[in-house]
C-alpha positions as semicolon CSV with decimal commas, in nm:
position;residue;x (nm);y (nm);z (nm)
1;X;2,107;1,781;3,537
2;X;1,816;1,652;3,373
3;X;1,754;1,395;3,100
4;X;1,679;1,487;2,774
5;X;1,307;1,376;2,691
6;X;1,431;1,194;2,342
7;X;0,964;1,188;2,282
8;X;0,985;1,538;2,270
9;X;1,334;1,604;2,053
10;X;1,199;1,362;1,852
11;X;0,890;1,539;1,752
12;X;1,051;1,864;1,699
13;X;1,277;1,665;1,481
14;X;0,970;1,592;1,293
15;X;0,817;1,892;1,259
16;X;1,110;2,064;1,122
17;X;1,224;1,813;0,879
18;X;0,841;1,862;0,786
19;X;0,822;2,191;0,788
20;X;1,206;2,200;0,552
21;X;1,055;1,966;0,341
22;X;1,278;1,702;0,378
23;X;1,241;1,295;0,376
24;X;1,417;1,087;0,647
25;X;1,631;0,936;0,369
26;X;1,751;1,325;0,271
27;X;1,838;1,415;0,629
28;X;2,018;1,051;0,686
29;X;2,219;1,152;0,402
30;X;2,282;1,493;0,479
31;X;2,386;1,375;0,891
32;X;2,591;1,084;0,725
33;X;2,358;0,837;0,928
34;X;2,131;0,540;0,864
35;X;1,732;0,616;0,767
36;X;1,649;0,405;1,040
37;X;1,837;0,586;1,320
38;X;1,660;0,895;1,151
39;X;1,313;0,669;1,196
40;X;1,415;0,613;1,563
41;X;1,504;0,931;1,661
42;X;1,199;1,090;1,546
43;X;0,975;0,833;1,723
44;X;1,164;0,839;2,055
45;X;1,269;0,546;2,054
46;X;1,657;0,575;1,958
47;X;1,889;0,831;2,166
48;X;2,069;1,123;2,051
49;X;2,477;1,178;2,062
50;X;2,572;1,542;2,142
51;X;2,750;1,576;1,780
52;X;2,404;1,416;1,699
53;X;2,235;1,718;1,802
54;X;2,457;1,980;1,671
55;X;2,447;1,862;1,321
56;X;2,023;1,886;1,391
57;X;2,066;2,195;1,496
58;X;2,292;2,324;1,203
59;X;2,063;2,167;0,997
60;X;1,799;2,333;1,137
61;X;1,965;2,669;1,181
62;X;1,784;2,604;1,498
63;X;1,951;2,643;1,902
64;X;2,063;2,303;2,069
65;X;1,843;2,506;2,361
66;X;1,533;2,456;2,121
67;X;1,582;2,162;2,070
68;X;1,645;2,012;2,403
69;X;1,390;2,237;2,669
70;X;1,105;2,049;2,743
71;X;0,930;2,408;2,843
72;X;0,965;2,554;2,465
73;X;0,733;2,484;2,215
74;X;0,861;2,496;1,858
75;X;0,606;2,617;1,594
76;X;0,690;2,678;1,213
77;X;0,653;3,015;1,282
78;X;0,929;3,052;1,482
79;X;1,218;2,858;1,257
80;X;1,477;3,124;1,093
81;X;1,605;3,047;0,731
């Protein structure tokens, strides 16, 4: 099994709380977690729990698959309301 790539999750993580239109203090209080850990995450430099990941994705409306393959590319185009 391979290891997740927490650079690339991270970015994604970015991009859609970008593209959403949200600030890392919105989604730390809407995942019932720290800013910081938020802060982390996005840059890499934290990793991410499983239940982690499925609230992102909920959040997201967005596949844990998406979020985790280091072969997709996510584009604002492609996120479903």
């Amino acid at each position: 099994m391979n290891e997740l790539n927490y650079k690339i999750i991270g970015e994604r993580l970015k991009k859609l709380r970008k593209y959403f239109g949200l600030t890392q203090e919105q989604v730390a209080q809407i995942l019932n977690v720290g800013r910081d850990a938020i802060l982390r995450i996005e840059n890499g430099n934290r990793g991410i729990e499983l239940q982690e990941l499925m609230n992102f994705s909920k959040l997201y409306n967005i596949s844990l698959d998406e979020l985790t393959s280091e072969k997709l590319s996510i584009s604002t185009n492609d996120v479903a309301f």
